[in-house]
One Martini backbone bead per residue (centre of mass of N, CA, C, O) as a GRO file, in nm:
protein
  373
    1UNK     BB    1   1.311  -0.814  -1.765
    2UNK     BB    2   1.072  -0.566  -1.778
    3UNK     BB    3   1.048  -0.308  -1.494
    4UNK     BB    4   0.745  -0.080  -1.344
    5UNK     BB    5   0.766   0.090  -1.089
    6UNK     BB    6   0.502   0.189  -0.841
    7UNK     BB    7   0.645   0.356  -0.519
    8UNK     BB    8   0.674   0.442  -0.153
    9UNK     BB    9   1.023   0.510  -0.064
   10UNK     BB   10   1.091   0.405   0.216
   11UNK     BB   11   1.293   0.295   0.485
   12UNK     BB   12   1.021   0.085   0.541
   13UNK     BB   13   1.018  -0.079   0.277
   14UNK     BB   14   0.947  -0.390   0.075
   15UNK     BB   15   1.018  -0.210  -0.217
   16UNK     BB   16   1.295  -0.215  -0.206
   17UNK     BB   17   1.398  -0.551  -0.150
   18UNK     BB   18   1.208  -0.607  -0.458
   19UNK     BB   19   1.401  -0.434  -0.623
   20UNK     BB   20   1.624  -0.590  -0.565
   21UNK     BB   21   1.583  -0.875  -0.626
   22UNK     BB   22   1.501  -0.804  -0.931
   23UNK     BB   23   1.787  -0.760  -1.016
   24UNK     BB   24   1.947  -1.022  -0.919
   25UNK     BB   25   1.728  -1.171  -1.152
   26UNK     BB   26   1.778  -0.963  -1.402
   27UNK     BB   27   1.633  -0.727  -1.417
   28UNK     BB   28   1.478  -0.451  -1.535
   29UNK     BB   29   1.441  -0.099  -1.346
   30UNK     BB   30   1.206   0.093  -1.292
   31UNK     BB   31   1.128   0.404  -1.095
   32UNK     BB   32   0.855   0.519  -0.909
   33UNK     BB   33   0.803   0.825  -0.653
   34UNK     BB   34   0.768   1.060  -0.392
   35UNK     BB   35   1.051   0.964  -0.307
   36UNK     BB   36   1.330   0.992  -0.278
   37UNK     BB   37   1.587   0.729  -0.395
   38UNK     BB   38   1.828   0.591  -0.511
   39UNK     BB   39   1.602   0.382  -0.691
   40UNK     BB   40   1.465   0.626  -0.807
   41UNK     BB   41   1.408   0.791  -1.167
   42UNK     BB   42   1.114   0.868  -1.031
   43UNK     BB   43   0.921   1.195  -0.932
   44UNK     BB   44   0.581   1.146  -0.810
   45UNK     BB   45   0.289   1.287  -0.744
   46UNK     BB   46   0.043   1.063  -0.722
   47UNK     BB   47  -0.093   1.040  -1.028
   48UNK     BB   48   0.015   0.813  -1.270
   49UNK     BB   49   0.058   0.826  -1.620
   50UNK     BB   50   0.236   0.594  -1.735
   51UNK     BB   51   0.263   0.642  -2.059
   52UNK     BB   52   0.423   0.925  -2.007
   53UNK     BB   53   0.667   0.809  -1.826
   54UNK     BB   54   0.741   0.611  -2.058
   55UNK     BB   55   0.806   0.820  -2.294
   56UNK     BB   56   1.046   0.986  -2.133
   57UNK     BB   57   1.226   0.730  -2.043
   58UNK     BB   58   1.232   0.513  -2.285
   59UNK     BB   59   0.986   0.270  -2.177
   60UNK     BB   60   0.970  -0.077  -2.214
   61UNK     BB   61   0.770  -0.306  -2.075
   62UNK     BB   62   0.665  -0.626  -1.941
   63UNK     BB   63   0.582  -0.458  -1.649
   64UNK     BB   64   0.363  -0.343  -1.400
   65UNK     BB   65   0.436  -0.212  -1.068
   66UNK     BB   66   0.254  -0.206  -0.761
   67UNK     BB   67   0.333  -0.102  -0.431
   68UNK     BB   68   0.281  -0.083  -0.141
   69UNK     BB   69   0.303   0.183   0.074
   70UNK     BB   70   0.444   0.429   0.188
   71UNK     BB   71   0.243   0.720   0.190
   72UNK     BB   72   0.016   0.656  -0.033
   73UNK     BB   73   0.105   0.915  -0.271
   74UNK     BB   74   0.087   0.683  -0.532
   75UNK     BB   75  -0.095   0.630  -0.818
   76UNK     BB   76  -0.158   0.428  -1.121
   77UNK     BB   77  -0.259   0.549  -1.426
   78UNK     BB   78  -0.383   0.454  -1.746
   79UNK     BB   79  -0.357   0.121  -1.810
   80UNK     BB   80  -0.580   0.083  -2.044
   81UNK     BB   81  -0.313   0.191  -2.244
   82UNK     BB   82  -0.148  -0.059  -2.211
   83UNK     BB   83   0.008  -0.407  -2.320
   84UNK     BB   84   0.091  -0.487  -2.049
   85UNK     BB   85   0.149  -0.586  -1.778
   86UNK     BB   86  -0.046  -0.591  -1.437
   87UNK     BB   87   0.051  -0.504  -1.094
   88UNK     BB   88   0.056  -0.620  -0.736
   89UNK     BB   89   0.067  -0.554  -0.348
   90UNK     BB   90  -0.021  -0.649  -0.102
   91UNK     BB   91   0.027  -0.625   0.245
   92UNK     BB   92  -0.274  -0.470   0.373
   93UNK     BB   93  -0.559  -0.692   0.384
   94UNK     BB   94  -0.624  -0.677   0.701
   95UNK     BB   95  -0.700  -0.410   0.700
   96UNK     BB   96  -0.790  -0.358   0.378
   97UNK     BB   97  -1.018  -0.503   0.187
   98UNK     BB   98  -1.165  -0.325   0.006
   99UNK     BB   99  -0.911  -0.123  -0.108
  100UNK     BB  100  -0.804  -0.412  -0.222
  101UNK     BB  101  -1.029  -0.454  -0.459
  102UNK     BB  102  -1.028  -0.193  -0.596
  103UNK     BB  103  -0.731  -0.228  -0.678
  104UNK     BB  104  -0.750  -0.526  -0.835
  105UNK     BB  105  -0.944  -0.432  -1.065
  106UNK     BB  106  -0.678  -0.262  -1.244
  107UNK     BB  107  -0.556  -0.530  -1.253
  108UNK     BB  108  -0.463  -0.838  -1.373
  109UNK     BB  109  -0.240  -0.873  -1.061
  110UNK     BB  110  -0.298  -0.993  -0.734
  111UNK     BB  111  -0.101  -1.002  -0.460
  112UNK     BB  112  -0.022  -1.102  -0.139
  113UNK     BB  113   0.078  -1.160   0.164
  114UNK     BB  114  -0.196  -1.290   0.250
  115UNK     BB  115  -0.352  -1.563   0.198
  116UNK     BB  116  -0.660  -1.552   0.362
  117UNK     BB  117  -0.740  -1.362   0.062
  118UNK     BB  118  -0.744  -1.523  -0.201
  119UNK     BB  119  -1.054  -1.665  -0.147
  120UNK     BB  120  -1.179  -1.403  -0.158
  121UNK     BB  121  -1.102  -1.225  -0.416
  122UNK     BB  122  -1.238  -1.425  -0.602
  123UNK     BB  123  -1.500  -1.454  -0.515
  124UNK     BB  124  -1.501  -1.110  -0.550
  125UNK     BB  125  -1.369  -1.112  -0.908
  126UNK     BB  126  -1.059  -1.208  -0.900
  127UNK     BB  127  -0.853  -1.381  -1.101
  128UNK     BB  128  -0.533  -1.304  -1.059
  129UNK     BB  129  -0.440  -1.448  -0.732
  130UNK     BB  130  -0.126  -1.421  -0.533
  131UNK     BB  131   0.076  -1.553  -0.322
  132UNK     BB  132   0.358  -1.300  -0.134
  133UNK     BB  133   0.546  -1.348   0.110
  134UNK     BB  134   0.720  -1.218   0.278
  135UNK     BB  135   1.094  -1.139   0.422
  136UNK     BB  136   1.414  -1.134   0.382
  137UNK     BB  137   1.684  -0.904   0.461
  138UNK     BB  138   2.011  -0.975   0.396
  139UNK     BB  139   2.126  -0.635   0.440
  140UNK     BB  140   2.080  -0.642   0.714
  141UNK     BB  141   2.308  -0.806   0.818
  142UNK     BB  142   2.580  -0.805   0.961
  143UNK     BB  143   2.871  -0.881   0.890
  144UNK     BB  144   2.924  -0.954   1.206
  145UNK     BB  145   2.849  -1.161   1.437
  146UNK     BB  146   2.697  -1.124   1.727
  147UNK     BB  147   2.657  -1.139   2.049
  148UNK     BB  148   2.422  -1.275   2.217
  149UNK     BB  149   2.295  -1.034   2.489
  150UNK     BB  150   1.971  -1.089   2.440
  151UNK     BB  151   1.710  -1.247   2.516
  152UNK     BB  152   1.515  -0.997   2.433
  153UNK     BB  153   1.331  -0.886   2.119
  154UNK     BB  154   1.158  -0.547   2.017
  155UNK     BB  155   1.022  -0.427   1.703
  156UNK     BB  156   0.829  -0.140   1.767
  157UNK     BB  157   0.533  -0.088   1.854
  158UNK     BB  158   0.430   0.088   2.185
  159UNK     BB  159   0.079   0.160   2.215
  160UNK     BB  160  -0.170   0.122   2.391
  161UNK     BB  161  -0.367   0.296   2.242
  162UNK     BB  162  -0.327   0.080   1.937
  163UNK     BB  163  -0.213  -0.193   2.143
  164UNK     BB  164  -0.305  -0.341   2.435
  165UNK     BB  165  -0.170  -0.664   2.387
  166UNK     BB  166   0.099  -0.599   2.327
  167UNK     BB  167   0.149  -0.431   2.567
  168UNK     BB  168   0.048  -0.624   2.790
  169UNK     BB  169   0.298  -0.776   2.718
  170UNK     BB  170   0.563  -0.657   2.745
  171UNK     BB  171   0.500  -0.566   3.037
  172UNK     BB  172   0.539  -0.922   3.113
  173UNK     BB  173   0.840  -0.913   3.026
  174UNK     BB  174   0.934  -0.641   3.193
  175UNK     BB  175   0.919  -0.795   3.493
  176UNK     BB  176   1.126  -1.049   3.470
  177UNK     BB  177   1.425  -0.891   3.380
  178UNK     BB  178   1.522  -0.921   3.119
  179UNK     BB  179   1.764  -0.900   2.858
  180UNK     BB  180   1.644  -0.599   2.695
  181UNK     BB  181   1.510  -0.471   2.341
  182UNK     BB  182   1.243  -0.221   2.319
  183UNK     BB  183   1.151  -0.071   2.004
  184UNK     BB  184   1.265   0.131   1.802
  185UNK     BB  185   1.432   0.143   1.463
  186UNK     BB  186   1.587   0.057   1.234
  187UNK     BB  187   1.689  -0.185   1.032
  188UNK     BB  188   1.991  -0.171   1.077
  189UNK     BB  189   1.924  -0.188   1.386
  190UNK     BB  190   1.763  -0.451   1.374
  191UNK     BB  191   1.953  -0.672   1.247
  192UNK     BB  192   2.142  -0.638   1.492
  193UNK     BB  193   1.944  -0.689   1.764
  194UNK     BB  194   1.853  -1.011   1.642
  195UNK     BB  195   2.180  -1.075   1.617
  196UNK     BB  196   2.188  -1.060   1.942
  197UNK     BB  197   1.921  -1.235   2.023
  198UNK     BB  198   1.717  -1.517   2.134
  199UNK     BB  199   1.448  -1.399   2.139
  200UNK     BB  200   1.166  -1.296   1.935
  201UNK     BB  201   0.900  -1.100   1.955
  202UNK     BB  202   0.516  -1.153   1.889
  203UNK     BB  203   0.211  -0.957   1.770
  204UNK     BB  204  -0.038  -0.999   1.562
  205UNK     BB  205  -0.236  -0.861   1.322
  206UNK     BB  206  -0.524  -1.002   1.208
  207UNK     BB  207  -0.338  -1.269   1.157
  208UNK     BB  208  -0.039  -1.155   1.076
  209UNK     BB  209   0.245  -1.238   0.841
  210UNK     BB  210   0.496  -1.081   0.919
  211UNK     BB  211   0.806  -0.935   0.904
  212UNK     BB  212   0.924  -1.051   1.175
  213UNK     BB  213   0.911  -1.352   1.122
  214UNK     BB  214   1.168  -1.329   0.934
  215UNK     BB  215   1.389  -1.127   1.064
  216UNK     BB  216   1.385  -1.359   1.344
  217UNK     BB  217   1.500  -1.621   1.122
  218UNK     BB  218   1.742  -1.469   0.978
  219UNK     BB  219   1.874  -1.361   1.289
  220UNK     BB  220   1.854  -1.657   1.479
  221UNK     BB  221   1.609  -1.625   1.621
  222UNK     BB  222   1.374  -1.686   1.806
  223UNK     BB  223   0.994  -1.715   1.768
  224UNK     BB  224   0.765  -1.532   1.962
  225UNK     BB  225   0.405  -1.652   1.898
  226UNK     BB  226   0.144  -1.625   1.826
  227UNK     BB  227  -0.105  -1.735   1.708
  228UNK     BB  228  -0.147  -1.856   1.364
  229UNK     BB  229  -0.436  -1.885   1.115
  230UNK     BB  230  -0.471  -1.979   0.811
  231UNK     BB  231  -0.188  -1.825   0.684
  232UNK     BB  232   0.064  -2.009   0.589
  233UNK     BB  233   0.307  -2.032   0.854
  234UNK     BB  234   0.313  -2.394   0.786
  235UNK     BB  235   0.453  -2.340   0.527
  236UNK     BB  236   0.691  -2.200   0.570
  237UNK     BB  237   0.705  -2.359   0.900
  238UNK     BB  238   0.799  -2.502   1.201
  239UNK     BB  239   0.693  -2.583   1.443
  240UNK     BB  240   0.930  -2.637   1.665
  241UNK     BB  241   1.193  -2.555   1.447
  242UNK     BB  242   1.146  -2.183   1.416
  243UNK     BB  243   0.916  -2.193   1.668
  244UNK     BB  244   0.679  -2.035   1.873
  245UNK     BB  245   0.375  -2.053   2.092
  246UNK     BB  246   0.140  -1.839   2.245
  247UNK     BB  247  -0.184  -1.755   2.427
  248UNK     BB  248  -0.066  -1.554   2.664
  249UNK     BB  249   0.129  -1.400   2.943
  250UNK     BB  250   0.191  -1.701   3.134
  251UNK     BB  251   0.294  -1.849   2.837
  252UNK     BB  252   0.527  -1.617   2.762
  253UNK     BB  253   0.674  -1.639   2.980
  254UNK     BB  254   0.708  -1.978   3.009
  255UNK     BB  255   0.892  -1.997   2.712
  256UNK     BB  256   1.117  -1.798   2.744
  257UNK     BB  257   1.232  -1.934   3.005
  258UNK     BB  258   1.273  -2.213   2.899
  259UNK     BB  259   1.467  -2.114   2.614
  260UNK     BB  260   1.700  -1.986   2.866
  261UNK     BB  261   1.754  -2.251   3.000
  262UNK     BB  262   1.813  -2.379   2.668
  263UNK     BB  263   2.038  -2.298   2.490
  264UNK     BB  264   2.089  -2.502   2.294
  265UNK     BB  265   1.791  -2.509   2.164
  266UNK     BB  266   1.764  -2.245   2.113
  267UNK     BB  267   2.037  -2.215   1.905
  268UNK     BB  268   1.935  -2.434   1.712
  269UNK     BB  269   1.633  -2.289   1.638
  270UNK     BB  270   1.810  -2.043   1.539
  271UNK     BB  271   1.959  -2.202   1.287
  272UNK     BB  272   1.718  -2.331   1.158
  273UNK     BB  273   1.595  -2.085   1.059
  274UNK     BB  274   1.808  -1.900   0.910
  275UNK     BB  275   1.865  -2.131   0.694
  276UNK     BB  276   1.583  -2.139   0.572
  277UNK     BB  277   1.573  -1.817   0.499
  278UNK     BB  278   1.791  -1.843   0.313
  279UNK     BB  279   1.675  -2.064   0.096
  280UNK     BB  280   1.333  -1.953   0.095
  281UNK     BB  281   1.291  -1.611   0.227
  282UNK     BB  282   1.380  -1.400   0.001
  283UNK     BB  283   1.398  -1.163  -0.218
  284UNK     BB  284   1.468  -1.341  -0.429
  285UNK     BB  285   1.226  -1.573  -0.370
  286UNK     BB  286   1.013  -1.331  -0.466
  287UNK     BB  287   1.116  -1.244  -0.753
  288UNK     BB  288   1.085  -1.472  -0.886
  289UNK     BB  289   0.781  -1.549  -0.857
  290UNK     BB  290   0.712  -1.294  -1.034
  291UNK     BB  291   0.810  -1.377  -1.243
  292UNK     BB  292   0.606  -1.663  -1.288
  293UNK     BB  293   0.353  -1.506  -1.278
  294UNK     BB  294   0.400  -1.312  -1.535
  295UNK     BB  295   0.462  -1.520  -1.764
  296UNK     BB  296   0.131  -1.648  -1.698
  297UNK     BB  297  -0.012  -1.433  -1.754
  298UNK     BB  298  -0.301  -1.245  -1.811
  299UNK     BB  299  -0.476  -1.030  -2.008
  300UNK     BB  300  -0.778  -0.850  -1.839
  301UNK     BB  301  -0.720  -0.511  -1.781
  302UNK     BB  302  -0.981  -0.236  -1.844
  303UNK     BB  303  -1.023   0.007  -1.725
  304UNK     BB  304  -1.186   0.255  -1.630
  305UNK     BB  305  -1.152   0.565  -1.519
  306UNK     BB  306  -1.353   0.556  -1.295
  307UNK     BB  307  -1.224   0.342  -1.134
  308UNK     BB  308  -1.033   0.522  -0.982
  309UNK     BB  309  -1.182   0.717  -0.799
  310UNK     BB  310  -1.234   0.506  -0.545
  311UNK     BB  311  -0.900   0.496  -0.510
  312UNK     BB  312  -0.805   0.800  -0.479
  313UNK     BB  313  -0.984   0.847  -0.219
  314UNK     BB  314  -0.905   0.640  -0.031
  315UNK     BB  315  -0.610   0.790  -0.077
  316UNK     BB  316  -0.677   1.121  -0.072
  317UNK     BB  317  -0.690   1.203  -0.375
  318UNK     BB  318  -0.890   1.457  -0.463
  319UNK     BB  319  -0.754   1.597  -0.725
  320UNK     BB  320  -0.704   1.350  -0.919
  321UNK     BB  321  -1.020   1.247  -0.903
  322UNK     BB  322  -1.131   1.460  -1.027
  323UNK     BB  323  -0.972   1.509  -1.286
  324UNK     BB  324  -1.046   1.207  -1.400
  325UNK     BB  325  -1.366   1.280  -1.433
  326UNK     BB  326  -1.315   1.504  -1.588
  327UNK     BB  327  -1.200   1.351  -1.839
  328UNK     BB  328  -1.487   1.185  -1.837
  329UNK     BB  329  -1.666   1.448  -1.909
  330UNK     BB  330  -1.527   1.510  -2.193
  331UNK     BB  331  -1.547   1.238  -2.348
  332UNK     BB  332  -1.820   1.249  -2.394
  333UNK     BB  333  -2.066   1.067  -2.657
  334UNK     BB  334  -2.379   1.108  -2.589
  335UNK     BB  335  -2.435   1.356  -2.722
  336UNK     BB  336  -2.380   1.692  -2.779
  337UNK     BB  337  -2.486   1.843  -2.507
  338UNK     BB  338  -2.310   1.626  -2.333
  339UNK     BB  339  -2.047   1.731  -2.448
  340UNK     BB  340  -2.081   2.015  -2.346
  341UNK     BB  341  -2.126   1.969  -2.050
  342UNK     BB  342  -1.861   1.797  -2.009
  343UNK     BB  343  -1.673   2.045  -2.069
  344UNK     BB  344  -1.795   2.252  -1.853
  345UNK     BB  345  -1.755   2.088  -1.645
  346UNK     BB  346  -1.468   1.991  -1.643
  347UNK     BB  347  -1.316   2.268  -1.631
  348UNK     BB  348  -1.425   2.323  -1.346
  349UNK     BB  349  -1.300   2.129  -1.200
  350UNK     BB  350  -0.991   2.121  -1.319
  351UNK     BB  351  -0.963   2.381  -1.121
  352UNK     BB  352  -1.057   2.284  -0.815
  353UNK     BB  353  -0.801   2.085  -0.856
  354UNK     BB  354  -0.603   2.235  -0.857
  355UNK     BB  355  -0.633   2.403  -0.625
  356UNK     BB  356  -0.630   2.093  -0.451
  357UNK     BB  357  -0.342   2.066  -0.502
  358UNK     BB  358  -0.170   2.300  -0.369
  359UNK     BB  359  -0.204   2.111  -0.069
  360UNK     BB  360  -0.152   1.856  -0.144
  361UNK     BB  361   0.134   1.919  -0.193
  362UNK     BB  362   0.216   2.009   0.105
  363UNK     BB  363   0.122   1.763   0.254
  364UNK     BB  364   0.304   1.601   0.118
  365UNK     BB  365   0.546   1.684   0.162
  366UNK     BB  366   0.603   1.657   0.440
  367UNK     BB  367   0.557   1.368   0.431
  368UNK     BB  368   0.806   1.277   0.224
  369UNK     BB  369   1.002   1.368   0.457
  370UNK     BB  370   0.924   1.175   0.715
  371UNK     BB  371   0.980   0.920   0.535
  372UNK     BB  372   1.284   0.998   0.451
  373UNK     BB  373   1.400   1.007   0.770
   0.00000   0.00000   0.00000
């Protein structure tokens, strides 16, 4: 199968780990990104025309798919263009429900990352929308397992003022003086971390099945998590046999104690998770499964131009959403006047997003700089 990727190729992103999952299982990938990118074909900010881009690169596809993050200022345009499938993939529809619905109307199918959204996308009326669970990146692993040397890590953000609760368990495990590692990493330096350490915190945000829950039992640590409830991760895991979970700060501090007073417990809870996820939870196994739904999806998604705009402004791209507008009000065919008013509207627009072209162009600069190194 040939798919036409677009998204933004940033060093922490999902889509990178989904691109490679699907050459693994043969298929044929060219990549569009607004970040340079060993994996990236194609470099463009903002809308990409899509018929343009493929006729340029002389590739005709069998899907095209759009996956959220990095930078997210580069998104697909003129979809009701093309004749292949179109898909995309939400991965933090817990943060964003609202615009990722207006992204799902644009689409074919609708992939999510978090379960307890896909009865919910269909009830607000989109028709093809399936759970597809984050996973475990298995070029994180070290070549050879280090000694587990850390009690307890933690990879990610420790904002006070941004995650408070998350910060005061953080804090709770710092007074303990366990031997451990909480800050940020890379990913390759997260790989080694979690494949250091025996037991790897968390903490969901609006009850999301996130990254780390595959990473930290990927790399062999045992899983201390919040409860998380009604998303899928009792399909995923076993609670006692791949994770354990806590309730408060006197909870976690007592389960990790736990633990690590039991280390064969430990050991073997952390080669059960390890094993699991490298069977069933790798990014080979979340790409067969877009293979599987692409497959059997059906085509029903011709948008309208206007529909764009609400989803460009969305994401901050104001002179891409002007522009569509402008290009919507010049093909207006109802009427002389109207086609000649919408012809010097339009003109006049697309003048207006030019000039905020130039702006957003330094913006982008910068950010996909930031996100590139």
């Amino acid at each position: 199968m040939k798919i036409f990727v677009v998204t933004s190729l940033s060093r922490f992103h999902t889509a990178g780990y989904l691109i490679q999952g699907l050459r693994e299982v043969g298929c044929t990938v060219k990549v569009c990104s607004d970040i340079p990118h060993d994996l990236a074909d194609v470099i463009k900010h903002g809308a990409v025309h899509v018929p343009d881009i493929l006729s340029n690169i002389n590739f005709n596809p069998d899907a095209i798919l759009f996956i959220e993050g990095g930078t997210m200022q580069v998104f697909p345009v003129a979809l009701e263009q093309v004749n292949c499938l179109t898909a995309w993939y939400g991965i933090d529809t817990h943060m964003d429900y609202r615009k990722h619905l207006s992204i799902g109307r644009l689409f074919d199918i609708t992939f999510v990352a978090q379960k307890e959204y896909v009865a919910r996308l269909k009830a607000d009326g989109l028709l093809q929308v399936e759970w597809l669970p984050l996973g475990f990146p298995t070029e994180l692993l070290p070549a050879s397992p280090p000694d587990r040397t850390f009690d307890i890590a933690y990879v990610g953000s420790d904002q006070a003022a941004v995650h408070p609760e998350r910060h005061a368990l953080l804090q709770a495990l710092r007074r303990e003086r366990f031997t451990s590692w909480f800050g940020r990493a890379s990913p390759r330096e997260m790989g080694r971390i979690y494949s250091s350490a025996k037991v790897v915190f968390n903490k969901s945000i609006h009850n999301d099945v996130n990254m780390r829950v595959f990473e930290a039992a990927g790399c062999g640590a045992v899983l201390v998590t919040d409860r998380i409830s009604d998303n899928g991760i009792e399909e995923l895991f076993d609670e006692g046999v791949h994770y354990v979970t806590y309730s408060d700060e006197s909870s976690l501090v007592a389960i990790v104690k736990e633990l690590l007073s039991d280390s064969v417990r430990c050991a073997l809870m952390g080669d059960s998770a390890r094993r699991h996820v490298l069977e069933r939870h790798t990014y080979r196994h979340r790409a067969q499964r877009v293979l599987e739904v692409i497959k059997q999806g059906v085509k029903r998604a011709r948008p309208e131009p206007e529909e764009y705009i609400a989803v460009l402004l969305a994401l901050n791209l104001l002179s891409d959403a002007i522009q569509v507008l402008a290009r919507s009000l010049s093909c207006a065919s109802k009427g002389r006047y109207r086609r000649y008013a919408g012809w010097i509207v339009g003109g006049l627009l697309c003048g207006v997003a030019g000039m905020l072209g130039v702006i957003e162009h330094m913006r982008r600069w910068r950010m996909a700089r930031s996100f590139g190194n």
